[in-house]
N, C-alpha and C positions, 0 to 999 in steps of 0.2 A: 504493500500500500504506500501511497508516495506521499511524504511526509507536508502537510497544509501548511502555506504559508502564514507568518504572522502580522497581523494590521494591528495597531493602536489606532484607535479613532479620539482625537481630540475634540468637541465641541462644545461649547456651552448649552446649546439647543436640545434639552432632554429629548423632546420627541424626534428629530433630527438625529440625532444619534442613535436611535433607536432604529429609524426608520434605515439607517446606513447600515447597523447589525445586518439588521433582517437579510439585506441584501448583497452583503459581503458573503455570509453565512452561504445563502444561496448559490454562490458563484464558485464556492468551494477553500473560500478563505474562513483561518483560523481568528475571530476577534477575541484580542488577550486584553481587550480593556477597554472602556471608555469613559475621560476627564473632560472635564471645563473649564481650566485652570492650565495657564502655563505653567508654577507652581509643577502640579501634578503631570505634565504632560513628559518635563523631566525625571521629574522621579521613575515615574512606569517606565521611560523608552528606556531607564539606565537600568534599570530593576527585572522589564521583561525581556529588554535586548528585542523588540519589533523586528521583523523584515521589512515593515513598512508603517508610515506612521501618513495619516489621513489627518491636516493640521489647517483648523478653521485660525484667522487671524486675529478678531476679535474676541477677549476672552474671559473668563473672569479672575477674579485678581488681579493682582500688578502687573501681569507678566502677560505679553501679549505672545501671538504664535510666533512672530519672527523672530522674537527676544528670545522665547521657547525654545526654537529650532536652532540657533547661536549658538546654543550651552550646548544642545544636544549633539552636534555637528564636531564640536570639539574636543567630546568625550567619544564618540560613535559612530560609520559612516553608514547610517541609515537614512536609504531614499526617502524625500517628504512629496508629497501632494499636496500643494496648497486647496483648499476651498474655502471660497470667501464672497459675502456680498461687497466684498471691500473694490473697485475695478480703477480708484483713482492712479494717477500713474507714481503719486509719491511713494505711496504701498506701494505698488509693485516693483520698484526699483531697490526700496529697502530689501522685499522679499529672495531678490536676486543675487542677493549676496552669500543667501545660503544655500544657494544652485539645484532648487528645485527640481524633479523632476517634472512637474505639472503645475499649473496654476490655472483652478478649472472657476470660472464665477456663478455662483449659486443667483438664480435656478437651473441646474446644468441638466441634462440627458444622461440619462442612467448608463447609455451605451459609450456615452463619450468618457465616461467614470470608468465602467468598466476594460473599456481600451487603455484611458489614460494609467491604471495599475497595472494591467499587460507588459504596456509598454516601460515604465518605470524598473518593473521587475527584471526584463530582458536587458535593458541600459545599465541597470546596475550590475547585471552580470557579469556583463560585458566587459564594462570597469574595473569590476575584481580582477578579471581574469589580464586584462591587460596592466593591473597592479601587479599581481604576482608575477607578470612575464617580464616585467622591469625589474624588478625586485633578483630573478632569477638571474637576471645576467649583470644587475648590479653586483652582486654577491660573486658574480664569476669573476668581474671586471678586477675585484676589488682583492680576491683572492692569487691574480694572475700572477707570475714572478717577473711578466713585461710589461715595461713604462708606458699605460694608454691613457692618452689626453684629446680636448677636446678644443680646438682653436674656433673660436666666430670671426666672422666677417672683418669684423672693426681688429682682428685680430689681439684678442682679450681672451684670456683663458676660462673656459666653461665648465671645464670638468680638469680631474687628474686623480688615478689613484695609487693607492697605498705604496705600491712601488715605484713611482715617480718619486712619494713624498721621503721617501728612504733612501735614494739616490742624492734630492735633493739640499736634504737635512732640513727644511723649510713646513709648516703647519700649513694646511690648509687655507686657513682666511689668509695667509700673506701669500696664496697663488692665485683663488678662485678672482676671477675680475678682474685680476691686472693683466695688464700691457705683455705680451710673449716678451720681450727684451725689455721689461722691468723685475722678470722672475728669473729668465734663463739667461745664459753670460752670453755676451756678444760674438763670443768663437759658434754657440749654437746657433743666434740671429740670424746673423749672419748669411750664411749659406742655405738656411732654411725660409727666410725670407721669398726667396726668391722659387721655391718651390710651393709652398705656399698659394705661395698670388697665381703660381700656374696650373694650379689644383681649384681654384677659385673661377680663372678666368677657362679653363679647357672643359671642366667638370669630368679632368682621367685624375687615376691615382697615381702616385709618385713613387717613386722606392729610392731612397738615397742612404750611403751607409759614408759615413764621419768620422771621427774622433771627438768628442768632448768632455769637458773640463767640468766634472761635479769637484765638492768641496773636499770628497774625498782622494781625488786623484783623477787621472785621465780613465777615460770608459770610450772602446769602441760600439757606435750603435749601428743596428742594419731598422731604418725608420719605412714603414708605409705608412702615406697619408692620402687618406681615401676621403671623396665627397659625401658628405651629409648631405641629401634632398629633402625636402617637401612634397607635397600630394601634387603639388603644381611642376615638380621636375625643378625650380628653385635653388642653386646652392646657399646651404646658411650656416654652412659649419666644416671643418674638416677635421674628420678622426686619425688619431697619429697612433700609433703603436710601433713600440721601438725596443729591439730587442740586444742584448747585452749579448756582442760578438768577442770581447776581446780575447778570451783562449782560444778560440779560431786565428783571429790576427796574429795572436803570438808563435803557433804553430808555422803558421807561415813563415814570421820570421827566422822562425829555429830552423826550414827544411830550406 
C-alpha cells in the first residue's frame, strides 16, 4: 500500500477547513492537522514534519501565514500552497519570498487545488532529487585529491575545493570572490590568463600543463579547463581541474 501523503491545513475559517479535510481526504491525502494561528501553524509543521502545508494568509494571532511560513522555511523544506482572499500585489510579493509552490485566491476550483498539490508535490521532488544530485558530487568534488575550481566570467573565483585549499594554504572566504591573480601568484596568471579568455571566447576546453609556485614549493600541474553552459548554450563559467604531475616530471628528468 503506498504510503499517503501529509497536508497541514492552516486556516482560520473553521468550516473552510473542514470543508478542505473532506476533500483532501477524498483525493487520497493524509490530513495531520488543522490550525488558525501562525503560532500553531509552526508548531505542527515542526512537530508533524507535513509533506505539504495548505497556508491561508490571514490569521489568527500575531502571526500571519507568510511570517508563519518564514520560520517554517528555515527550520524545514516543506512545499506551501498559499490560499488566500488576500490578491493585493503587496501580499503577494511578500509571499514570494518564501517560494511558494502555488498561490491559489479563494474562491478557487477544486480542480485547480487539486492540480495545484499535484503539481507542488512532483516540483518538490524534483528539487530533492536535484538537491541530493549536487550534494553527491559536491561531496565527490570535495573528496577528490585534484585541484577543481570554478573561474566566472568577470574572472573571480566561484568555487575551489579542499584540495586546492591544501595546496594553497589559504581558507576559503580569502579565495571565494576574489580576482584569479589576487589569490593565485602571477607565474599561475599569467599563462593561464590567456587560456582562459580562449575557453571563454571559443566555448572548446583547454588542457595546458605548467609548473607553479604554491607556498609550499614548486608543483607540476596537467590543468583542463572546460566551458560551463547554460540552457541557452551561454558560456558563464569555466571548470578547471588540475592534476598534480610532478613524479611524472621528475621521472622524466631522471630517464
Amino acid at each position: 500500500m503506498l504510503k499517503q501523503s501529509k497536508i497541514l491545513v492552516v486556516e482560520d475559517e473553521a468550516l473552510t477547513g473542514m470543508e478542505l479535510e473532506k476533500k483532501l481526504v477524498q483525493w487520497g491525502y493524509d490530513v495531520v492537522g488543522i490550525v488558525s494561528s501562525g503560532e500553531d501553524a509552526v508548531e505542527k509543521a515542526l512537530e508533524l514534519e507535513p509533506d505539504l502545508i495548505l497556508m491561508d494568509i490571514l490569521l489568527k494571532g500575531y502571526m500571519n501565514g507568510v511570517e508563519a511560513a518564514k520560520i517554517i522555511k528555515k527550520n524545514q523544506e516543506i512545499p506551501i500552497i498559499y490560499l488566500t482572499a488576500y490578491s493585493n500585489m503587496e501580499t503577494f510579493q511578500d509571499a514570494k519570498i518564501t517560494q511558494p509552490q502555488a498561490y491559489l485566491i479563494k474562491p478557487f476550483d477544486e480542480t485547480e487545488l487539486k492540480f495545484a498539490i499535484e503539481i507542488a508535490f512532483y516540483c518538490h521532488k524534483c528539487q530533492s532529487n536535484l538537491r541530493e544530485s549536487e550534494e553527491h558530487y559536491r561531496i565527490l568534488a570535495e573528496s577528490a585529491p585534484d585541484l577543481i575550481f570554478v573561474i566566472n566570467k568577470d574572472l573571480t573565483v566561484d568555487y575551489v575545493n579542499e584540495s586546492s585549499m591544501e595546496y594553497l594554504k589559504l581558507e576559503k572566504a580569502e579565495v571565494l570572490g576574489k580576482s584569479v591573480q589576487d589569490v593565485f601568484s602571477q607565474q599561475f596568471f599569467q599563462p593561464h590568463i590567456k587560456e582562459l579568455k580562449k575557453v571563454f571566447g571559443t566555448g572548446q576546453s583547454v588542457r595546458v600543463k605548467n609548473i607553479f609556485q604554491f607556498p609550499e614549493g614548486e608543483v607540476w600541474l596537467d590543468t583542463l579547463l572546460k566551458p560551463l553552459k547554460n540552457k541557452k548554450g551561454e558560456i558563464y563559467a569555466v571548470l578547471g581541474i588540475s592534476r598534480d604531475i610532478s613524479e611524472d616530471k621528475l621521472d622524466e628528468i631522471g630517464d
